[in-house]
C-alpha positions as CSV (number, residue, x, y, z in Angstrom):
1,X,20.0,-5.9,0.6
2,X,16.5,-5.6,-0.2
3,X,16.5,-7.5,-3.4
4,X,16.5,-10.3,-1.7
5,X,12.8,-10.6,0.4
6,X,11.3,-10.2,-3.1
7,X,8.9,-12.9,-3.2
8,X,10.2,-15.3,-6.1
9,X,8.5,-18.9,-5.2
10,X,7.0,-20.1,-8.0
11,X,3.6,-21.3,-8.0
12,X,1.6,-23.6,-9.5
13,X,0.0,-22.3,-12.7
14,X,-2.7,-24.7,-13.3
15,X,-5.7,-23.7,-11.2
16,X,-3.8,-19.8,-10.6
17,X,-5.1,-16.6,-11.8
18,X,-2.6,-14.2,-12.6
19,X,-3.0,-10.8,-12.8
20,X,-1.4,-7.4,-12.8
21,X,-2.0,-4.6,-10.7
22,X,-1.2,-1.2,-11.7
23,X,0.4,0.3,-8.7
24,X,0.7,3.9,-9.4
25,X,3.3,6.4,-11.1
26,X,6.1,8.2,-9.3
27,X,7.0,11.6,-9.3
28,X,5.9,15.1,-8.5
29,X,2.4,13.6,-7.7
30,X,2.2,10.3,-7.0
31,X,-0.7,9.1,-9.0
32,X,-2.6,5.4,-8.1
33,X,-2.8,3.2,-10.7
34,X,-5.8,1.9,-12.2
35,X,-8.0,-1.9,-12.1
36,X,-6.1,-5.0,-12.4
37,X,-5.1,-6.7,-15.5
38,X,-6.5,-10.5,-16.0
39,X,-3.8,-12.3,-17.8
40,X,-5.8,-15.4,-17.9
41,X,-8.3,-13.8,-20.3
42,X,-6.2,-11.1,-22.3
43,X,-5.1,-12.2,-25.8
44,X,-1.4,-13.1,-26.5
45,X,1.4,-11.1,-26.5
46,X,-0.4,-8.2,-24.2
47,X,0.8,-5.0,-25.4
48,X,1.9,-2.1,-23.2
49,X,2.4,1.6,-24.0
50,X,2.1,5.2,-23.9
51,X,-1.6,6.3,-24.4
52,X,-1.7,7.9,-27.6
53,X,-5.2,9.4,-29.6
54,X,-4.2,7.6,-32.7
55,X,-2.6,4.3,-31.2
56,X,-5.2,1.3,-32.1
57,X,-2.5,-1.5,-32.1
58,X,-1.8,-1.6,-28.1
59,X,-4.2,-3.3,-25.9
60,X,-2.8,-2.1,-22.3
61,X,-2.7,2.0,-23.0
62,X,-1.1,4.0,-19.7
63,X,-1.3,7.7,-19.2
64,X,2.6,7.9,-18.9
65,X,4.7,10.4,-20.9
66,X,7.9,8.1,-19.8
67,X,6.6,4.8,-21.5
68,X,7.0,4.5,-25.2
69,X,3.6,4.0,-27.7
70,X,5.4,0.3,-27.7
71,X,6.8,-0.2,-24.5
72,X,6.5,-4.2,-23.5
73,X,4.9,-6.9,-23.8
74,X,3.5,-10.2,-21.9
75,X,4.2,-13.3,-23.8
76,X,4.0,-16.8,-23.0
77,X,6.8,-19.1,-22.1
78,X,8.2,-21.9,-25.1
79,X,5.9,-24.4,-23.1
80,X,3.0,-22.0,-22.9
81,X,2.9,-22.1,-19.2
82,X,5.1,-19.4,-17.2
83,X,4.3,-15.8,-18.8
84,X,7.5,-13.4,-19.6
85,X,7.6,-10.1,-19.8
86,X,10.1,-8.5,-22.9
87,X,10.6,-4.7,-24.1
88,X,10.4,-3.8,-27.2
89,X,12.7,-1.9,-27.6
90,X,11.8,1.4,-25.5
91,X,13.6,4.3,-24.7
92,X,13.7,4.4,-21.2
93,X,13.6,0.4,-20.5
94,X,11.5,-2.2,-18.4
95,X,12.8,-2.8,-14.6
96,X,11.7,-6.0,-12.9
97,X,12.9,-5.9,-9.2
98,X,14.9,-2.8,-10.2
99,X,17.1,-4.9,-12.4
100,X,16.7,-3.5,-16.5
101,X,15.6,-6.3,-18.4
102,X,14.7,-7.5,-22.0
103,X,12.9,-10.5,-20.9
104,X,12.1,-12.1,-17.6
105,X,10.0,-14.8,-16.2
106,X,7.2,-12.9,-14.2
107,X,7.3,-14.6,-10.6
108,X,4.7,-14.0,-7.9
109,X,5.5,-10.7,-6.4
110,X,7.5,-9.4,-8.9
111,X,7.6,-5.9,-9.2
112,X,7.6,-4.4,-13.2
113,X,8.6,-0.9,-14.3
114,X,7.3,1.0,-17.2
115,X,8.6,4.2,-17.8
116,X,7.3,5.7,-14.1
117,X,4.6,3.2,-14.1
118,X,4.8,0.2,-11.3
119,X,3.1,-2.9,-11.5
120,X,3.0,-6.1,-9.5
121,X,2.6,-9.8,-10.8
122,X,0.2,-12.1,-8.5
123,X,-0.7,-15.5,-8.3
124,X,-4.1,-15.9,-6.6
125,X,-5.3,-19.1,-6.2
126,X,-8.5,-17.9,-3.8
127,X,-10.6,-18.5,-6.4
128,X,-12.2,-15.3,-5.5
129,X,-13.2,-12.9,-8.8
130,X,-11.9,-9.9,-9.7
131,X,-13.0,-6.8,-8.4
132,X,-14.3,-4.1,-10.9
133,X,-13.4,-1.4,-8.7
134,X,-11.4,-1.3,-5.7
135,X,-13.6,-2.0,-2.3
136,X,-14.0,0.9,0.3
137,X,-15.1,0.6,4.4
138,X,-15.2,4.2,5.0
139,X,-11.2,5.0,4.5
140,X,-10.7,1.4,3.4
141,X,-9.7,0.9,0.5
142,X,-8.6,-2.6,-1.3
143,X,-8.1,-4.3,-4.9
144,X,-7.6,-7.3,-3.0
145,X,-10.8,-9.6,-3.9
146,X,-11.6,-12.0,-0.7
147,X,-10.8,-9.0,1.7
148,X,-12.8,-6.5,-0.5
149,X,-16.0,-9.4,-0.6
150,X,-16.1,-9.0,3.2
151,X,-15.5,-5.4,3.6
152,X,-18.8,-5.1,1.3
153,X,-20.5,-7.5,3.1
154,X,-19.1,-5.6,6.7
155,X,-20.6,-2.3,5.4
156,X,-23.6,-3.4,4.3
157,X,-24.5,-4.7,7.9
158,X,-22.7,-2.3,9.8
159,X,-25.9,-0.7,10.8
160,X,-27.1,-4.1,12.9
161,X,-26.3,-4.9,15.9
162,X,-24.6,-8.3,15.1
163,X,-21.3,-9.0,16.7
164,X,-18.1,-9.2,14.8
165,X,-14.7,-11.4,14.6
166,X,-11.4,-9.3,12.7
167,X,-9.0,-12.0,12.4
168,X,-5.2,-11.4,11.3
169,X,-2.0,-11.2,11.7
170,X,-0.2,-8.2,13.9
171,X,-0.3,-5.3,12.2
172,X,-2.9,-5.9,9.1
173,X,-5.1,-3.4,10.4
174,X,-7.3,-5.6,12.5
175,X,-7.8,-2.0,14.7
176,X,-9.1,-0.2,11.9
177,X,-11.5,-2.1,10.8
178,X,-13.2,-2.3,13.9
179,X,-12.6,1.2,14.1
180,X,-14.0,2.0,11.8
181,X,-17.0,-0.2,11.7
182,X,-18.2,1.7,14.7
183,X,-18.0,4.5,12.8
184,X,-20.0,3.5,10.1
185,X,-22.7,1.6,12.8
186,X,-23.6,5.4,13.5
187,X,-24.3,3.8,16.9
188,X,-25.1,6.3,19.6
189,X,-22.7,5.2,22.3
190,X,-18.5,5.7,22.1
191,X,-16.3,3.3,21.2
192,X,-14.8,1.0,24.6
193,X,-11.4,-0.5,24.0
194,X,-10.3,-3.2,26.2
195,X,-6.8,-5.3,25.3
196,X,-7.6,-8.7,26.7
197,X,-3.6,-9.4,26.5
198,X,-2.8,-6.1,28.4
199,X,-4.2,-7.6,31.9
200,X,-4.1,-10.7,34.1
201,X,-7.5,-13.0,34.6
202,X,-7.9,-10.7,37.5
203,X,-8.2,-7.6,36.0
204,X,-9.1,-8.3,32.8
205,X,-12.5,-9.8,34.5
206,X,-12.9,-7.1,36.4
207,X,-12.8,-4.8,33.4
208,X,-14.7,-6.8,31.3
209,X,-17.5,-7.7,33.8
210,X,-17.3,-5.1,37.0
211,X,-17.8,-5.7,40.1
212,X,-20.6,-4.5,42.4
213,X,-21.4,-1.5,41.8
214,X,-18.7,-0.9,39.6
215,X,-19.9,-1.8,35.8
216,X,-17.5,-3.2,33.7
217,X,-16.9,-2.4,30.0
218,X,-19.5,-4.4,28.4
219,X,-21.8,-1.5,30.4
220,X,-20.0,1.5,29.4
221,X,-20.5,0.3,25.6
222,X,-24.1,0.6,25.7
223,X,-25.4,1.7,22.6
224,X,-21.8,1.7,21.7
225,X,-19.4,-1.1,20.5
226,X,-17.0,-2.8,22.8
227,X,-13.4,-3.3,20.9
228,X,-12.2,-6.7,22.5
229,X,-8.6,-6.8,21.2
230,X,-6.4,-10.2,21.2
231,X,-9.3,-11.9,22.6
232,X,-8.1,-15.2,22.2
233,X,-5.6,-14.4,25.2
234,X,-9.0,-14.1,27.9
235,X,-8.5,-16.9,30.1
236,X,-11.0,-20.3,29.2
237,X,-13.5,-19.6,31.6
238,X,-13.8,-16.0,30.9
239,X,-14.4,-17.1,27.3
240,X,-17.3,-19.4,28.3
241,X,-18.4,-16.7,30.9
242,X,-18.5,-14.2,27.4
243,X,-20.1,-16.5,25.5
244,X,-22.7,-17.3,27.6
245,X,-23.9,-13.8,28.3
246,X,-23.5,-13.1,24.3
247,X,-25.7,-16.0,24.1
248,X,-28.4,-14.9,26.6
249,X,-28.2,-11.2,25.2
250,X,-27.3,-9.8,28.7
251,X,-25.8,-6.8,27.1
252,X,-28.2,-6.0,24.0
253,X,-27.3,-2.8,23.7
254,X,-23.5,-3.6,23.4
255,X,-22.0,-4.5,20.4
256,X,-19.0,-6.6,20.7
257,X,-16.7,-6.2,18.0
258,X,-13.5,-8.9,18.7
259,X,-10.3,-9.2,17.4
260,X,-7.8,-12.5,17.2
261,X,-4.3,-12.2,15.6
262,X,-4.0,-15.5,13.3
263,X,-6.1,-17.8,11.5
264,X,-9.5,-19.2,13.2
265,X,-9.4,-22.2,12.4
266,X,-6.0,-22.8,14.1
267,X,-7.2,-20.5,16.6
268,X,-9.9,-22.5,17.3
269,X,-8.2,-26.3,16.8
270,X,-5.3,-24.7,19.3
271,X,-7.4,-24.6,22.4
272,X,-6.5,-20.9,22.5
273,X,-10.7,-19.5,21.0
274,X,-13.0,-21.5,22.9
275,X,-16.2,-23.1,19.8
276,X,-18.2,-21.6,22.5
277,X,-16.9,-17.8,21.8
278,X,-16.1,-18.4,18.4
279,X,-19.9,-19.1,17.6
280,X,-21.4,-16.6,19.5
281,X,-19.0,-13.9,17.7
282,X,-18.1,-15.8,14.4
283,X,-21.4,-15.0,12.6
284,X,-19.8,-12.2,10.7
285,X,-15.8,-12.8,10.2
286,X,-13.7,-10.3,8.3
287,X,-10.0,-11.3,7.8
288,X,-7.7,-8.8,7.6
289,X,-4.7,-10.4,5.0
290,X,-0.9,-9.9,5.8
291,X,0.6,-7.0,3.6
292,X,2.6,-9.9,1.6
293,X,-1.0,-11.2,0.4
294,X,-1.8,-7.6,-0.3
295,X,0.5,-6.8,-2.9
296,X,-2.2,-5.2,-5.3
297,X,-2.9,-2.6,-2.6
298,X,0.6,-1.4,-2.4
299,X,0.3,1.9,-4.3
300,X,-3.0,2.6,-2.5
301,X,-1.8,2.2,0.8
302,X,1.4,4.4,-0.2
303,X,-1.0,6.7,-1.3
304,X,-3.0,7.3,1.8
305,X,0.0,7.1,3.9
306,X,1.4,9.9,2.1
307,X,-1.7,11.6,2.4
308,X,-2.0,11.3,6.1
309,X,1.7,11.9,7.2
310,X,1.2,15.7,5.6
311,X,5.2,16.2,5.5
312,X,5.7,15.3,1.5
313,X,3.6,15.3,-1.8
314,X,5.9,13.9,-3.9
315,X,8.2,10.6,-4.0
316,X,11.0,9.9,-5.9
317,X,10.8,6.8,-8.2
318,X,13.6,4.7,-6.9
319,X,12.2,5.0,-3.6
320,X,9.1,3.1,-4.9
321,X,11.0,0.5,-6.2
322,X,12.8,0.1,-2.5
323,X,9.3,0.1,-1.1
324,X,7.4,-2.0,-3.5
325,X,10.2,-4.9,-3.4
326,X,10.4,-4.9,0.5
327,X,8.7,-7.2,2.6
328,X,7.4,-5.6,6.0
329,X,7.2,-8.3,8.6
330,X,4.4,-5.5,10.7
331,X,2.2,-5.7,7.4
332,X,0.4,-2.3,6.9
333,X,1.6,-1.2,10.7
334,X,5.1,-1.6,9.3
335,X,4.8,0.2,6.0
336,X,2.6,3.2,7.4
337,X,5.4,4.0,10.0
338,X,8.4,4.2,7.4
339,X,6.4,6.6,5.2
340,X,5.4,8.3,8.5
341,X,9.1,8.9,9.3
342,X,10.2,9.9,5.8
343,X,7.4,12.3,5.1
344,X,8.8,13.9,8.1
345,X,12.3,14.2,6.9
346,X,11.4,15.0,3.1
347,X,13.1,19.1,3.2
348,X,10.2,21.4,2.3
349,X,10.5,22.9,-1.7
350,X,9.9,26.0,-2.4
351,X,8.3,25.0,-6.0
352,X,6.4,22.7,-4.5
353,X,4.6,25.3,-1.8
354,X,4.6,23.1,0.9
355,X,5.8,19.3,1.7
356,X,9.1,17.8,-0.1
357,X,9.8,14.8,-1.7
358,X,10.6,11.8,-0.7
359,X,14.2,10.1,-1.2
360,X,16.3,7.0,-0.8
361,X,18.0,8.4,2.2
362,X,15.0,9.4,4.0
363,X,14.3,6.0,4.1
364,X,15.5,3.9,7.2
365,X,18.9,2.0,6.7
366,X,17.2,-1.5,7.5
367,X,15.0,-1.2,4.7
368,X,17.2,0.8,2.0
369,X,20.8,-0.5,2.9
370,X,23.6,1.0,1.1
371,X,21.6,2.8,-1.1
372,X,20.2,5.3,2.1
373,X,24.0,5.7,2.8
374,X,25.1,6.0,-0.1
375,X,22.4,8.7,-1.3
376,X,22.8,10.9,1.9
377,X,26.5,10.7,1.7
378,X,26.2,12.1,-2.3
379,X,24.0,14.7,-1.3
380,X,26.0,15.8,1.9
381,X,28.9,16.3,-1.1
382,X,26.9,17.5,-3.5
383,X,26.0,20.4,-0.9
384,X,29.9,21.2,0.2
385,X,30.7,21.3,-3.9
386,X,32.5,18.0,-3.8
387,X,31.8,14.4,-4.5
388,X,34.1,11.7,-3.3
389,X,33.9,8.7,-5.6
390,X,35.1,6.4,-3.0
391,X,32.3,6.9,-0.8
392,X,29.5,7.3,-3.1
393,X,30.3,4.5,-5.9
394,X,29.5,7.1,-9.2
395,X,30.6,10.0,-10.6
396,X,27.9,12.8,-11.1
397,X,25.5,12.5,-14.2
398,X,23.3,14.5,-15.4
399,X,19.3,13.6,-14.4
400,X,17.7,12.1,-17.1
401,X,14.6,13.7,-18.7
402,X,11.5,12.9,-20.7
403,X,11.7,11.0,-23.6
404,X,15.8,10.0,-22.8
405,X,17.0,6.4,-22.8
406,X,16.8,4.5,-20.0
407,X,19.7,3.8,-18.1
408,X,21.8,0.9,-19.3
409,X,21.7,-2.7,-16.7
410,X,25.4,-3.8,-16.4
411,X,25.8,-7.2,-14.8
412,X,27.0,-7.2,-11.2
413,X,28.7,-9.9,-9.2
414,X,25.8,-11.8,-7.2
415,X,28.0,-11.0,-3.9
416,X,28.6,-7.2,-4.5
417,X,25.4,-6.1,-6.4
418,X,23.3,-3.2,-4.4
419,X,20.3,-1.5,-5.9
420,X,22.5,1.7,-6.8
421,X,25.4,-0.4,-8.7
422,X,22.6,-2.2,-10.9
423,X,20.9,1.1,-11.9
424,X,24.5,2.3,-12.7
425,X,24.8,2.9,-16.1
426,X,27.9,2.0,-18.2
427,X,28.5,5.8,-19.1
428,X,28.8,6.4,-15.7
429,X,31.7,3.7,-15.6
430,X,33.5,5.0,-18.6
431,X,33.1,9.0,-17.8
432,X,36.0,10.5,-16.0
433,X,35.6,12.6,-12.9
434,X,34.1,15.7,-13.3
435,X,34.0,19.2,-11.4
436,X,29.9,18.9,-9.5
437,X,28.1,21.9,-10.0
438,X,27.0,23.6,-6.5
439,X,23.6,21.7,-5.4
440,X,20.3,23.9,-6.6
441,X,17.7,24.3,-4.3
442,X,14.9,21.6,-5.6
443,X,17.7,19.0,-7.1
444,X,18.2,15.5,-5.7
445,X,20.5,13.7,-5.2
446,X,23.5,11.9,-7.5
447,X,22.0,9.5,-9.6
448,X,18.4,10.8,-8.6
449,X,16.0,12.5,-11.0
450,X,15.6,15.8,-10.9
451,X,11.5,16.8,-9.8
452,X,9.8,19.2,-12.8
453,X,8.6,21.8,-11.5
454,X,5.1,21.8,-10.8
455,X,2.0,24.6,-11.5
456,X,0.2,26.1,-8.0
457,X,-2.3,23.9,-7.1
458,X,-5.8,24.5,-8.1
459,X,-8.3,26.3,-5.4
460,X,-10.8,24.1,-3.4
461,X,-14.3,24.6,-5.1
462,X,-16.3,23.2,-2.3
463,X,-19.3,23.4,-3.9
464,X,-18.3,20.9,-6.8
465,X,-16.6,18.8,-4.1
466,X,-20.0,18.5,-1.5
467,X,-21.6,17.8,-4.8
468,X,-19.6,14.7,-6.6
469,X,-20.0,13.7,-2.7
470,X,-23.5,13.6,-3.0
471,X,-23.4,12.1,-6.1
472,X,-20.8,9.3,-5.0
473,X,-23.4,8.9,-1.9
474,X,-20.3,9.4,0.1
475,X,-18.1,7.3,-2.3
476,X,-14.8,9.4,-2.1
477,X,-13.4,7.1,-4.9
478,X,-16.5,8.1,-7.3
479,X,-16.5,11.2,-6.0
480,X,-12.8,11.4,-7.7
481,X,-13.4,10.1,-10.8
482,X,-16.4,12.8,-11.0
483,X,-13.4,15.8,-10.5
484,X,-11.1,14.0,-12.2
485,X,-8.8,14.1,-9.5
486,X,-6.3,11.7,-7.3
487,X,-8.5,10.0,-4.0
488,X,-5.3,11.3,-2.1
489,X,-6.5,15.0,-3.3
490,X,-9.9,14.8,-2.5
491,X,-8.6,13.1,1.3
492,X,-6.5,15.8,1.7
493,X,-9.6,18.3,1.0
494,X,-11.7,16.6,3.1
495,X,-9.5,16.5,6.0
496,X,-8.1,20.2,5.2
497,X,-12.2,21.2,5.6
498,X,-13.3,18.6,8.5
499,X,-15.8,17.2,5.9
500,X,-16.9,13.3,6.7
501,X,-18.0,11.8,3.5
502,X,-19.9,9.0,5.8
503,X,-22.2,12.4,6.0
504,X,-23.1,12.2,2.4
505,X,-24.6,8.4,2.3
């Protein structure tokens, strides 16, 4: 059950900043949520609701017609140490870890509902400050501060020739930032890949060095970068062979970008990244943080992932609550490939023109659990004109719509509570079976919201777009907020018409 790999460690509050991100809001579109909230320096209690032209009494104001004008609030615990979080008393409820609350604790990693809205609570203790606005390396994009400190700093030198070390765990996208630091460099020659864990000292020397007249890799990157993945798993003496020529600038027309999955400093106290290696590449060191330490990029990597896969445009909310909660042990790998896979099984929507939305059964049974089950078995029902109770756990209810109460929490045994019993409401308990209505065209599943239907979208005007891009200087987050539209729309634009916003610094 996924519930339970929600991060809820406690951590010390004394030296902690703790803040919350605004992930994004579910439905038709998803839309990515704005900066981060300091709770450190906000006043006490921190109001949250709907943004309203005449509400002055509500310091957090969210552009979400599901939250009430007073939705929540963030109070402090009796000993003024541990923050809560408490409704007041809205219509459609507050959801911490799916489960409806009226006040909670707020743990590191917890994951808060509003209305549509998702947030996540986070205890940084990096000391690192907040960033204004999120960080972008080309398609890079992070609220997360140390990470987005270094990407700045990456960018900002990418047009040197100065070697680079990506360090991080499998899967945190150690690939793509060296990727796309070569795309950045504007260096003349391609990109060489060599995995140094892919080959034995033999051949892994042979490839990296040559032989004769055969040049190795470090030649074919001339005026290029050389991508030297796992290179902590090149036997010692290549290392010190490496070093040596990085050292003595052999190769100057090679730039050596190298990748190490794990800490340096353990790395480098292990034997297994020689000092020697480590200084000649260590000058500039990016760190690539595990998914779990990215929390705060959640909604924008769901975002882009959407945006890529092309096979859905919308995502139901419950989904994001399975998503958000989960803990991928491949990082951003992980996560990428389950929104790959359920893009492609989202069924295409008429109303929507093309792609589908996104449901709890697309989702794979590892992650999801009962609920996948249970919500393909209600739609396969649903279709043939019957529901079996037994199998799905409810009785058929009506979706809820704007402005409607929120479905009432019961309390579930601790051994036989699932995600879809705790979101059962107690009308669902008490309402007799009733005769399904044949499944429309556009409708989800039992216990799923129904999508509104949504206007054709706008026509490209390329001329505005290659001019907030030129504005932005190739900023395709600026070059958003110009439009006023979603980063995902203008990514799907530019991809749609092969435009390279690294053209327009």
């Amino acid at each position: 059950m996924y519930k339970q790999s929600v991060a809820r460690t406690p951590r010390p509050t004394t030296t902690t900043r703790l803040t919350l991100y605004q992930l994004g809001r579910a439905g038709e579109r998803f839309s990515v949520g704005g900066g981060p909230v300091d709770l450190g320096v906000q006043s006490r209690p921190l109001r949250f609701g709907r943004r309203e032209n005449d509400c002055t009494d509500v310091e957090q104001q969210v552009d979400d017609p599901w939250m009430s004008t007073q939705h929540a609030r963030i109070v402090e615990g009796p000993q003024g140490g541990r923050l809560f979080v408490e409704d007041l008393g809205s219509r459609n409820g507050v959801l911490v870890n799916g489960a409806r609350v009226e006040r909670a604790p707020l743990l590191h990693g917890d994951v808060v509902e509003m209305g549509r809205t998702f947030w996540v609570f986070v205890e940084d203790r990096s000391g690192e400050p907040l960033l204004s606005s999120p960080a972008e390396f080309g398609a890079l994009v992070t609220w997360h501060p140390r990470f987005g400190r270094q990407l700045t700093q990456l960018a900002a030198r990418a047009a040197t020739a100065e070697h680079v070390l990506v360090a991080g765990p499998a899967g945190s996208g150690k690939g793509f930032v060296a990727r796309t630091l070569h795309q950045m460099s504007q260096r003349e020659g391609r990109l060489v890949a060599l995995d140094c864990r892919a080959h034995g000292p033999r051949d892994v020397a042979l490839e990296l060095f040559g032989a004769g007249t055969s040049p190795g890799r470090l030649t074919h990157a001339a005026r290029g970068t050389l991508l030297l993945e796992n290179v902590e798993h090149l036997p010692g003496p290549l290392q010190a062979r490496l070093a040596d020529g990085l050292r003595r600038r052999e190769h100057p027309h090679s730039r050596v970008v190298a990748t190490v999955g794990g800490a340096v400093d353990a790395l480098v106290n292990a034997g297994s990244l020689s000092r020697g290696l480590f200084a000649a590449l260590g000058a500039l060191t990016v760190e690539t943080p595990a998914l779990e330490d990215r929390l705060c990029d959640l909604g924008i990597l769901l975002d882009e992932f959407m945006a890529r896969a092309r096979g859905a445009v919308a995502i139901d909310r419950e989904v994001c609550r399975v998503l958000f909660c989960y803990r991928f042990a491949q990082n951003v790998r992980g996560f990428a490939r389950v929104i790959e896979a359920a893009s492609s099984l989202a069924v295409d929507d008429d109303r929507r023109r093309k792609g589908g939305m996104i449901e709890v059964m697309h989702l794979p049974f590892c992650i999801a659990g009962v609920d996948a089950l249970r919500a393909l078995l209600a739609q396969a029902n649903l279709l043939a004109g019957e529901v079996d109770v037994g199998l799905t756990g409810k009785h058929p209810r009506p979706a809820s719509s704007a402005g409607e109460p929120a479905p009432q929490q019961p309390s579930p045994s601790a051994e036989a509570a699932t995600f879809s019993t705790t979101m059962r409401t107690k009308a669902d308990q008490q309402l007799p079976p009733k005769a399904p209505e044949p499944r429309q065209r556009g409708t989800v599943g039992v216990g799923l919201e129904a999508p509104l239907p949504l206007d054709p979208p706008p026509p490209v005007d390329v001329e505005a777009l290659n001019a907030a891009l030129r504005a932005a200087r190739g900023n395709v987050s600026a070059a958003a907020r110009l439009l006023g539209r979603p980063r995902a729309k203008l990514t799907r634009w530019l991809r749609d018409l092969n435009l390279d916003p690294l053209s327009f610094r």
